[in-house]
C-alpha positions as CSV (number, residue, x, y, z in Angstrom):
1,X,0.0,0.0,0.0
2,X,1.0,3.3,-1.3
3,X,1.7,6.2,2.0
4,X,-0.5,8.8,1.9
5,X,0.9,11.9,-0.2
6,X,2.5,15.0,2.2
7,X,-0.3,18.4,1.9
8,X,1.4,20.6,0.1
9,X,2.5,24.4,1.6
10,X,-0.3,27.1,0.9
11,X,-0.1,28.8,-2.3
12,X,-1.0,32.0,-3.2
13,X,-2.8,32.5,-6.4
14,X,-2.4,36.2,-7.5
15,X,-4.7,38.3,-9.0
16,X,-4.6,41.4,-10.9
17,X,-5.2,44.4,-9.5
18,X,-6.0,48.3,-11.1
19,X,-4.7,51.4,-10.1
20,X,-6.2,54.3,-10.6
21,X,-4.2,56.9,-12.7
22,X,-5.9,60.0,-11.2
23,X,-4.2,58.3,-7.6
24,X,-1.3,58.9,-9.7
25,X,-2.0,62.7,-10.9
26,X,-2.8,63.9,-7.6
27,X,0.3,62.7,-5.8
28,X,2.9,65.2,-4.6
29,X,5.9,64.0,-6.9
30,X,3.6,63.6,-10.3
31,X,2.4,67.4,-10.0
32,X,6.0,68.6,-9.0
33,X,6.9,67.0,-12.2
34,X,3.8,68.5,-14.1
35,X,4.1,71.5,-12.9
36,X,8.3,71.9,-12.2
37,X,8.1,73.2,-8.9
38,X,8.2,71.7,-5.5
39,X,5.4,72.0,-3.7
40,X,6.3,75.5,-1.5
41,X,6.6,77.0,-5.1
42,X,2.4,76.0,-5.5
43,X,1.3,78.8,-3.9
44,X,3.1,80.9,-6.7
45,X,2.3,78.5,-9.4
46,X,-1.3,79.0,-8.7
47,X,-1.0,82.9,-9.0
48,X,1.2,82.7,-12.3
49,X,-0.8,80.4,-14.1
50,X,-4.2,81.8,-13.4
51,X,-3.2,85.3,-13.8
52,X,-1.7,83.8,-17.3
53,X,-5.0,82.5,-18.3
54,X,-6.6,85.9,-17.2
55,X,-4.6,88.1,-19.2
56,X,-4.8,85.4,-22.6
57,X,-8.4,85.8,-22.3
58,X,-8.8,89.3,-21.7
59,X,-6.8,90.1,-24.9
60,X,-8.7,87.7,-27.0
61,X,-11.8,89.8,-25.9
62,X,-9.9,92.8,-26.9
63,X,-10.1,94.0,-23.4
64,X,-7.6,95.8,-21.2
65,X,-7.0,92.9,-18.7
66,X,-8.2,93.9,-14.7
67,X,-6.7,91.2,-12.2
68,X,-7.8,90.7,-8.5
69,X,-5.7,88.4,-6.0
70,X,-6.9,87.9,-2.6
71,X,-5.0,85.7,-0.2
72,X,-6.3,84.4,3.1
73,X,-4.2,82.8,5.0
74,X,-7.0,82.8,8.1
75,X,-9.8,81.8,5.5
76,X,-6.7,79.6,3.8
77,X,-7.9,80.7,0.5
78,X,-6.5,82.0,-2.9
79,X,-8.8,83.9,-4.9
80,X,-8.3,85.1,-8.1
81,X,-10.9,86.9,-10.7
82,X,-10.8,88.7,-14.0
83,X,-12.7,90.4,-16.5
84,X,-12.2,88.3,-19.2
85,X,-14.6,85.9,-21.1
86,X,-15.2,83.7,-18.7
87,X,-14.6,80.2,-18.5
88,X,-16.9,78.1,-20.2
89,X,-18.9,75.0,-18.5
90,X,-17.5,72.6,-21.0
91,X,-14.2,73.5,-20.2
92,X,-14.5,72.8,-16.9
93,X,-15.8,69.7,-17.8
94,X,-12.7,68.8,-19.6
95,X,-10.9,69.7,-16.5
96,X,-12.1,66.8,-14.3
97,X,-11.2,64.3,-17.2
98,X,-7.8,63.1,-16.2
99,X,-7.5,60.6,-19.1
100,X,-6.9,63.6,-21.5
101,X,-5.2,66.7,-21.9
102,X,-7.3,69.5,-22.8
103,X,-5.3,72.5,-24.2
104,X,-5.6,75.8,-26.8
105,X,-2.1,76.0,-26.8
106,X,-0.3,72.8,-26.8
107,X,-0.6,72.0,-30.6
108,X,0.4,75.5,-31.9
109,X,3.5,77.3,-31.9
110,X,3.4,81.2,-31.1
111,X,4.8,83.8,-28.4
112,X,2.3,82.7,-26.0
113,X,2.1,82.9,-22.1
114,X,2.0,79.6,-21.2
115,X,2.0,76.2,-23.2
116,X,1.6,73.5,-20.2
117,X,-1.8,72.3,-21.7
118,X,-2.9,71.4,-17.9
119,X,-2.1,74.1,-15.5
120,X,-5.4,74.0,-14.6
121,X,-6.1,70.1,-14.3
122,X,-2.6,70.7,-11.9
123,X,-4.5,73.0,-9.5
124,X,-7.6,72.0,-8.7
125,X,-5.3,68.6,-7.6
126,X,-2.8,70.4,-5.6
127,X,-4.9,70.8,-2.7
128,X,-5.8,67.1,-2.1
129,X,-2.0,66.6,-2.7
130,X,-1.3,68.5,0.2
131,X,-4.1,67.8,2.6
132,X,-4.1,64.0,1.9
133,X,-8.1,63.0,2.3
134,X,-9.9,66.4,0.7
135,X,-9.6,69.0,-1.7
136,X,-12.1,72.2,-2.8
137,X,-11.5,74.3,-5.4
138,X,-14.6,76.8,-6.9
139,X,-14.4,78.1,-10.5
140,X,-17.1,80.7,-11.3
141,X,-18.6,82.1,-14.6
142,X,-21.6,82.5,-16.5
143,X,-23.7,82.4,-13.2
144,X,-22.9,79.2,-12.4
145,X,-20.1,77.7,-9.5
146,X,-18.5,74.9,-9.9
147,X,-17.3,73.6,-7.1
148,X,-14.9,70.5,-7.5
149,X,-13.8,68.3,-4.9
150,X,-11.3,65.8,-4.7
151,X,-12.3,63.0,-1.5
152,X,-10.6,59.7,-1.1
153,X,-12.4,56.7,-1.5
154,X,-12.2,54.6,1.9
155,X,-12.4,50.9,-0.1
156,X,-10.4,51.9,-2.8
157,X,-7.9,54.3,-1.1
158,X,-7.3,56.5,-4.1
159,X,-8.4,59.9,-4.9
160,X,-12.1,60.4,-6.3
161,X,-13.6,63.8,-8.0
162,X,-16.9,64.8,-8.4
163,X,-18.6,68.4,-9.6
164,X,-21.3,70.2,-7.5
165,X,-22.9,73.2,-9.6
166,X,-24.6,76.3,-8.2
167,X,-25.6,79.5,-9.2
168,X,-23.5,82.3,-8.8
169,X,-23.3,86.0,-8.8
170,X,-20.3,86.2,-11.1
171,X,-21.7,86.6,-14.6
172,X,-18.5,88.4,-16.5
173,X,-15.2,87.2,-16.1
174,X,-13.8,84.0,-13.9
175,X,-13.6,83.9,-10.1
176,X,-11.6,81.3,-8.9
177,X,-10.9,79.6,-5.1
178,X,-8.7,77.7,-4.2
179,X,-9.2,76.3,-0.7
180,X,-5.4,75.8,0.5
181,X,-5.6,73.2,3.1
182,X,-4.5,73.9,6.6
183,X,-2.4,71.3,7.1
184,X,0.2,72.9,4.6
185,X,-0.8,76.6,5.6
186,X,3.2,77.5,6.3
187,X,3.5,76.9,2.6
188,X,0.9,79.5,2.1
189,X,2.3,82.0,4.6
190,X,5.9,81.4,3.8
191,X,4.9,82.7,-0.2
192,X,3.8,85.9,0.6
193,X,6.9,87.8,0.1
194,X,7.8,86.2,-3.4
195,X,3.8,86.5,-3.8
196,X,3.7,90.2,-3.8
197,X,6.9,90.6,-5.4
198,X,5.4,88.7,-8.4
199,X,2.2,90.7,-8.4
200,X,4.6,93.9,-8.8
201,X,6.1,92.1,-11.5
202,X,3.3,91.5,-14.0
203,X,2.2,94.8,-14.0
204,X,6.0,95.4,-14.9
205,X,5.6,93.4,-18.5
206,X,2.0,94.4,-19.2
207,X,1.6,98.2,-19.0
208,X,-2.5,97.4,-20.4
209,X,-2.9,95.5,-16.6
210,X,-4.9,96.9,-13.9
211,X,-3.8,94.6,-11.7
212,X,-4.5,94.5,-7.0
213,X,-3.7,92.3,-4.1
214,X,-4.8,92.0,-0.6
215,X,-2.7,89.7,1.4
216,X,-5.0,89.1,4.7
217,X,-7.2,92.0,3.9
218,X,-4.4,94.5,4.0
219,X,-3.5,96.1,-0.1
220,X,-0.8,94.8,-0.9
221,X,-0.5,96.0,-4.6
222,X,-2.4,98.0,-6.6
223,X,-1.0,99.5,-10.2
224,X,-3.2,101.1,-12.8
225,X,-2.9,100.2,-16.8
226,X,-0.4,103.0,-17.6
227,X,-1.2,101.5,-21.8
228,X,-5.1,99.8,-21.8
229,X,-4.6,99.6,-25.7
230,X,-1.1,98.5,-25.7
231,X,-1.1,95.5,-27.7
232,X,1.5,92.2,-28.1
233,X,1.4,89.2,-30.1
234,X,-1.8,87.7,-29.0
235,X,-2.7,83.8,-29.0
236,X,-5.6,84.5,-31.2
237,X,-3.3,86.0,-34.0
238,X,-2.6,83.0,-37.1
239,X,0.6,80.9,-36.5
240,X,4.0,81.2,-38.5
241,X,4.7,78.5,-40.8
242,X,8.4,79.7,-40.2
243,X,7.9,78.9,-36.3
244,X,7.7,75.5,-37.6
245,X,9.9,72.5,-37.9
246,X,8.9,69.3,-40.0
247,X,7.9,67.1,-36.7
248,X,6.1,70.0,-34.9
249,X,4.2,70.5,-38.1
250,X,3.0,66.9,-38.0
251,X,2.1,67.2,-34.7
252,X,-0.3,70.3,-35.5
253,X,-1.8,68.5,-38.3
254,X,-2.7,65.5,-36.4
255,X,-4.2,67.4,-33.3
256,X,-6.5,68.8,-36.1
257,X,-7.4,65.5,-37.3
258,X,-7.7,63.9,-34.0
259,X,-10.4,66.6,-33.0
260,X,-12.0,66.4,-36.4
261,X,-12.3,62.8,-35.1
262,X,-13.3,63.3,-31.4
263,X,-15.7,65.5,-32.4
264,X,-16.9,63.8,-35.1
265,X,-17.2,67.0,-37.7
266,X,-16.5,66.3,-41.3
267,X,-12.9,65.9,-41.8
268,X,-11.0,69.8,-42.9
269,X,-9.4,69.2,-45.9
270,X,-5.7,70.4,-46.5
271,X,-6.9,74.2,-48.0
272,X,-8.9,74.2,-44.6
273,X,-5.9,73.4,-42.5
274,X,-3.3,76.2,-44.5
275,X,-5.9,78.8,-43.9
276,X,-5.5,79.6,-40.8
277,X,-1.6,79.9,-41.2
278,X,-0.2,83.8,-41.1
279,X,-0.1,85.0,-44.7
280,X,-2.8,82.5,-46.2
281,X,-5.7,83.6,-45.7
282,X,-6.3,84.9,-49.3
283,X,-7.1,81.9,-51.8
284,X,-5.2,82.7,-54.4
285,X,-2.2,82.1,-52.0
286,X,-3.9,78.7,-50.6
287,X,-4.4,77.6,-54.2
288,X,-0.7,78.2,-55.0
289,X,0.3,75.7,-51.9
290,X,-2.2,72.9,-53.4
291,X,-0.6,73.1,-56.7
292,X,2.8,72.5,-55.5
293,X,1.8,69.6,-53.3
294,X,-0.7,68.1,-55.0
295,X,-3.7,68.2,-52.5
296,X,-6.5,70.3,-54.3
297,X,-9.5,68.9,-52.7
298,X,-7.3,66.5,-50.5
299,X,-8.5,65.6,-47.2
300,X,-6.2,66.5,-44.2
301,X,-6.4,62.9,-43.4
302,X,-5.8,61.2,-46.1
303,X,-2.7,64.0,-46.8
304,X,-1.4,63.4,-43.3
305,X,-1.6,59.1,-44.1
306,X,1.3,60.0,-46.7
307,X,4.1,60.2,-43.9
308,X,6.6,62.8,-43.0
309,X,7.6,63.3,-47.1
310,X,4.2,64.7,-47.2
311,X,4.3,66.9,-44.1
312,X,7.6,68.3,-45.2
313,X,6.9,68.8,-48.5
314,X,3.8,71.3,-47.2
315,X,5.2,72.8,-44.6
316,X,7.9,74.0,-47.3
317,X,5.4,75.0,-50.2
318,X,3.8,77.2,-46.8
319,X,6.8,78.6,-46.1
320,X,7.9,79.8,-49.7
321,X,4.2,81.6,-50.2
322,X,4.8,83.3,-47.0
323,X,6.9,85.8,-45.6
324,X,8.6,85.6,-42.2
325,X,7.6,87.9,-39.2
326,X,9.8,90.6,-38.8
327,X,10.7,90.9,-34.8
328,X,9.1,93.7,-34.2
329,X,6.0,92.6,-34.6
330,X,6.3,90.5,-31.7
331,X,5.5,93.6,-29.5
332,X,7.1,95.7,-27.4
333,X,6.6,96.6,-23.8
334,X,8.3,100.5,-24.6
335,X,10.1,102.9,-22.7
336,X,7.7,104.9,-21.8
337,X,6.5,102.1,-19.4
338,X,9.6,100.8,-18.1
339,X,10.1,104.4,-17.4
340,X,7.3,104.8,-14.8
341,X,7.8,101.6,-13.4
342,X,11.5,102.4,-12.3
343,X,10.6,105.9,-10.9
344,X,7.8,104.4,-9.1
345,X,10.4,102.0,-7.2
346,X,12.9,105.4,-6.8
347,X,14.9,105.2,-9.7
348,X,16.7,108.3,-10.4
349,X,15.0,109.9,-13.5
350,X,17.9,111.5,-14.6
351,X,20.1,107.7,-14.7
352,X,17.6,106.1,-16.7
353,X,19.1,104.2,-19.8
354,X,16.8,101.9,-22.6
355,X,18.0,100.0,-25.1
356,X,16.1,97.2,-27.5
357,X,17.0,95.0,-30.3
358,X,15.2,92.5,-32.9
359,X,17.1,90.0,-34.3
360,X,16.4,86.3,-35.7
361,X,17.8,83.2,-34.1
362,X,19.7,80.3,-36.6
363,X,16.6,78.8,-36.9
364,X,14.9,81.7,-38.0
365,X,12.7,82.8,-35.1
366,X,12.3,86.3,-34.4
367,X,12.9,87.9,-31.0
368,X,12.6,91.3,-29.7
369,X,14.8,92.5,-26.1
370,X,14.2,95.0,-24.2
371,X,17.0,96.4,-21.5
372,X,16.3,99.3,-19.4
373,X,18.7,100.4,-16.2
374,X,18.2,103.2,-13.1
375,X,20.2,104.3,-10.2
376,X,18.4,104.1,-7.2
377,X,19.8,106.6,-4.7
378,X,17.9,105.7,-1.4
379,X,17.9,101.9,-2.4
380,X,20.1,99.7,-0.5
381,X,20.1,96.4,-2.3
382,X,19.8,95.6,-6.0
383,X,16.5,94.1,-7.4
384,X,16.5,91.7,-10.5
385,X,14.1,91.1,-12.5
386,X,13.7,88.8,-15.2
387,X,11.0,88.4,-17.9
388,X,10.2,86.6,-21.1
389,X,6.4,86.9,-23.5
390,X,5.2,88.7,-21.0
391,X,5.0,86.4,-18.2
392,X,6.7,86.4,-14.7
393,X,7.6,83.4,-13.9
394,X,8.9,81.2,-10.6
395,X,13.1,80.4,-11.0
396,X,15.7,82.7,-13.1
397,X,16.0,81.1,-16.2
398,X,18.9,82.9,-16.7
399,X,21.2,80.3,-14.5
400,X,23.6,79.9,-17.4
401,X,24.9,82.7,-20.0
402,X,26.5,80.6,-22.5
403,X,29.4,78.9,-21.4
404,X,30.2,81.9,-18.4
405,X,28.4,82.2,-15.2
406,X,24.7,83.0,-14.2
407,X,23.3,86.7,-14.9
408,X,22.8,87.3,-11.4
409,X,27.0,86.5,-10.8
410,X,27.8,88.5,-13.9
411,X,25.7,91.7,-13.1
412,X,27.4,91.6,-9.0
413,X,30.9,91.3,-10.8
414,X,30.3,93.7,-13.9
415,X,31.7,97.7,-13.6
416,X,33.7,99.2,-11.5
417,X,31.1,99.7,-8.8
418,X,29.1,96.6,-7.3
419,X,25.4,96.2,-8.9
420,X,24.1,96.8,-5.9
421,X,24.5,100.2,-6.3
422,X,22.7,100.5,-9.9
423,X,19.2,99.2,-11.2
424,X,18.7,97.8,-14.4
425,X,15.5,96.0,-16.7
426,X,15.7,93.5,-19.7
427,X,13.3,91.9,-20.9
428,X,13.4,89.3,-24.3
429,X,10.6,87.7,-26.1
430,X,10.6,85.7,-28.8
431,X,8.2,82.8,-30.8
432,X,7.7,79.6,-29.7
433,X,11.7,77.7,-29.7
434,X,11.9,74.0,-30.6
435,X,13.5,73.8,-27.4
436,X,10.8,75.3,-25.3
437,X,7.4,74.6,-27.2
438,X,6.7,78.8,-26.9
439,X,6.2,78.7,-23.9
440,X,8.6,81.4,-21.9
441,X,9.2,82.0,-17.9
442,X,9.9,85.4,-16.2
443,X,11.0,85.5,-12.8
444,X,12.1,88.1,-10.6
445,X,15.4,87.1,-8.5
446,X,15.1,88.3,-5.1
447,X,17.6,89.4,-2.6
448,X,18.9,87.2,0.5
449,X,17.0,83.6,-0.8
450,X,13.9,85.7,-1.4
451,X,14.0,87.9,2.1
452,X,11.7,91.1,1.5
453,X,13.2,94.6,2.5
454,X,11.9,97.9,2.7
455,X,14.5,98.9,0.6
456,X,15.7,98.0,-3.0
457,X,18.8,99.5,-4.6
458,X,19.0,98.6,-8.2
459,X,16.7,96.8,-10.9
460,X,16.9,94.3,-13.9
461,X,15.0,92.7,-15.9
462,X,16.2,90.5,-18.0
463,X,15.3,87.4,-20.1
464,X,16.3,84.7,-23.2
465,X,14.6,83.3,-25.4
């Protein structure tokens, strides 16, 4: 007879599990990534990017742009409106769907603001990222409030979001909350120096802002448009074939037909697609293009299914039936501006120096810099400040000059007095770069790792594009 077989050790049998890629989003390390700052910086990405999207919309309205920041930290609240547009319902919509990216800027290339495509998807996440279990953030336009909140689900332990909708009082322009957690309310409170500073600083590259901010119910800021019909390069103005290079044309072809698609409109056809590039809006201009590539009555798609010789061979025929744009077109902040903004800081009048420039890079693009410099008598430390399309921004970009040092080494080092005695702006703006996808940062360098003082001796503003 046989002995009876030994039982066999437990095994496991393992499933599969799903994780949730909003879990993923609204973590700490994937919105540092998103966004490019660590999360003490969120406080200031907050204001930048929704005081971007203010101003973009503003000037498509063809509006002079009016900006109001309230912070709280007893309330622990950001607050942000504009006269602008308005956001629409559907964009906010679009918001809440993590799957996707939902931008009007991504696809194109142009001297634009901002070209994250999901600064806002970023923020409304950032407080459940630092509180951990809840996050509330309100958006309000059109009448209606949307207030979106991020809770986590107790089986699943991953983040959930749902949309509550109310009616609201704002019917022009965008109103938007944040509801900073106070579990991270040092965060909020250790930003307000750099937060006022940056205030200052957009009024700086937009003399068409009206912009003020109350930091705990006290006024922090408030500067008058010294130019409401100054005008730049606007987001709603055509895009350059000549900002283009073969790939990124193929990638602005297929977001059109991929929305086509989405949407489910009829598919554009090629004529519909070069139409809305700079210099061809006439048709004899459009029919010229079609000749030389062969796609008279050519659907985009069916163009695009042809491969890169295709897009190439386009992209060239658009850029020989079209002229560059010349640098100065880009726009110009002025001297007349800069100006005021020095004396207003104590820059001696009579000190005041301007200089600008256009030029063209090797691949083409146009940029426009603007440097401007003051003595400040009664000023005891130098203030930097640096700037590119119009936007501050959160670090100096500047860290490198070439192969040399950083600009804030080269300015303490330059002449035979310290720059601490002298102020000094620049400012550069240029079209969307290959390297940088149009999308520019200006930053104001503060003094002692961002210390404020009553007291600031010199001014720059400077930027690269």
């Amino acid at each position: 007879m046989s002995e009876p077989r030994k039982r066999l050790a437990p095994t496991l049998e393992r499933v599969t599990f799903k994780t949730s890629r909003l879990a993923e989003f609204c973590g700490e390390k994937e919105l540092v990534a998103q966004t490019g700052h660590a999360k003490e910086d969120w406080p200031l990405v907050i204001f930048k990017e929704l005081t971007d999207n203010a101003l973009d919309a503003a000037e498509e309205a063809e509006i002079a742009p009016e900006v109001n920041v309230e912070v709280s930290t007893e309330h622990a609240e950001i607050v942000i409106t504009d006269n602008g547009s308005g956001i629409p319902a559907e964009t906010v919509e679009g918001v809440l769907d993590y799957t996707s990216r939902v931008s009007s800027r991504e696809a194109y290339v142009s001297p634009t603001r901002g070209a994250q495509g999901n600064a806002l998807k970023t923020i409304v996440a950032m407080p459940f990222a630092l509180d951990g279990a809840r996050g509330v953030t309100v958006i309000e336009a059109h009448g209606l409030a949307h207030r979106i909140v991020f809770e986590t689900d107790p089986v699943r332990r991953e983040p959930r979001v749902f949309r509550e909708i109310s009616s609201s009082l704002v019917q022009k322009g965008t109103r938007i909350t944040v509801h900073w957690p106070d579990s991270a309310c040092s965060v909020l409170e250790a930003a307000e120096d750099r937060f006022v500073q940056m205030a200052e600083d957009f009024t700086t590259f937009n003399p068409h802002l009206t912009l003020s901010a109350d930091w705990n119910d006290e006024r922090v800021v408030d500067v008058p448009a010294t130019d409401p019909d100054w005008r730049k390069w606007q987001a709603s103005d055509p895009t350059s074939a000549h900002w283009y290079d073969a790939e990124r044309f193929g990638q602005y072809m297929a977001a059109h037909i991929a929305r086509d698609e989405d949407q489910g409109a009829r598919g554009r056809t090629v004529r519909d697609f070069i139409s809305e590039l700079r210099g061809l809006a006439r048709s004899d201009k459009q029919k010229a293009v079609l000749i030389e590539v062969s796609a008279s009555g050519v659907s985009l798609a069916s163009f695009f299914a042809d491969g890169q010789p295709a897009v190439s061979s386009l992209l060239t025929a658009c850029q020989q039936h079209t002229k560059p744009v010349a640098p100065k077109d880009l726009g110009l902040i002025g001297v007349d501006h800069l100006l005021e903004d020095c004396l207003a800081v104590g820059g001696a009048e009579e000190s005041f120096k301007y200089r600008k420039q256009f030029g063209a890079t090797t691949d083409g693009l146009p940029y426009a810099v603007e440097v401007a410099f003051a003595f400040c008598p009664d000023r005891e430390v130098r203030r930097l400040i640096t700037g590119v399309n119009f936007s501050v921004g959160i670090r100096n970009p500047f860290r490198q000059l070439g192969f040399a040092e950083d600009l804030s080494s080269l300015l303490t080092t330059a002449g035979p007095e310290p720059m601490s005695q002298s102020s000094s702006f620049c400012i550069t703006r240029a079209p969307g770069s290959r390297e940088i996808d149009g999308q520019f940062t200006m930053v104001r360098q503060r003094d002692d790792q961002g210390s404020r003082r009553e007291g600031h001796q010199g001014l720059v503003y400077a930027a690269q594009a």
